[in-house]
N, C-alpha and C positions, 0 to 999 in steps of 0.2 A: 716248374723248375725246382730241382731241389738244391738248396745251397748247403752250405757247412760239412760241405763229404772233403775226404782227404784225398790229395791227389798223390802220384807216385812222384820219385826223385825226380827232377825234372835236368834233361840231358842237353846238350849244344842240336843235336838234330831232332828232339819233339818239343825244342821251348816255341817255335811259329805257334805249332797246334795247340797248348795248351795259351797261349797269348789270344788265341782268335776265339776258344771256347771261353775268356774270359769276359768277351763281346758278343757274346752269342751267336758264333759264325761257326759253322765246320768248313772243315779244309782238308785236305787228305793233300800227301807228298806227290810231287812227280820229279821225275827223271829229270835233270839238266840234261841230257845225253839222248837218250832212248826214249822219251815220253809217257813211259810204261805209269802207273798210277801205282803206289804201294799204300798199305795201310793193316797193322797200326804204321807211325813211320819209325825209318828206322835209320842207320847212320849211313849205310852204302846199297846202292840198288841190286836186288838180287838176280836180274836179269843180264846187268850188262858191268856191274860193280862200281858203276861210275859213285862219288863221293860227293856229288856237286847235285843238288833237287832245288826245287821252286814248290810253291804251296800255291794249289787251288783250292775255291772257293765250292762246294758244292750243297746241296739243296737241302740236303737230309732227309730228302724221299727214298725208299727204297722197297727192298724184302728182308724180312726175317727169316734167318733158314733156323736156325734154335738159337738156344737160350739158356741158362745155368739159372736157378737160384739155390744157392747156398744155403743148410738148415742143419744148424742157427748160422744168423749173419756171423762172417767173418770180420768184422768191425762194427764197432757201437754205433759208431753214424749211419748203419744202415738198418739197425734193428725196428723201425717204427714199419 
């Protein structure tokens, strides 16, 4: 686990997610309305526009489809 990285402004609809990665949990948004699963999240659903989501809990098993690394890091906290 790496600590001390900076995190982004934090919003009314990604403070669940960042509160749960502060516990070591991921979460990704869903839909009050539709069920649809969004991510990252965001303030209204893009499928149905509903404004109203609940947070799941999920595994952090997945796939990798790609990946970025930036050269040079774009912040000190990530240059090691």
């Amino acid at each position: 686990v790496i600590e001390n990285i900076p995190i982004p402004g934090i919003e009314d609809y990604d403070k669940g997610f960042w509160s749960h990665t502060s516990k070591s949990q991921l979460v990704v948004q869903s839909c009050s309305h539709c069920n649809k699963v969004r991510f990252p999240p965001r303030p209204m659903c893009p499928s149905c526009h509903c404004l109203e989501h609940k947070w799941e809990k999920v595994s952090g098993k997945g796939e990798v489809w790609s990946f970025v690394v930036p050269r040079p890091p774009l912040l000190p906290a990530f240059e090691e």
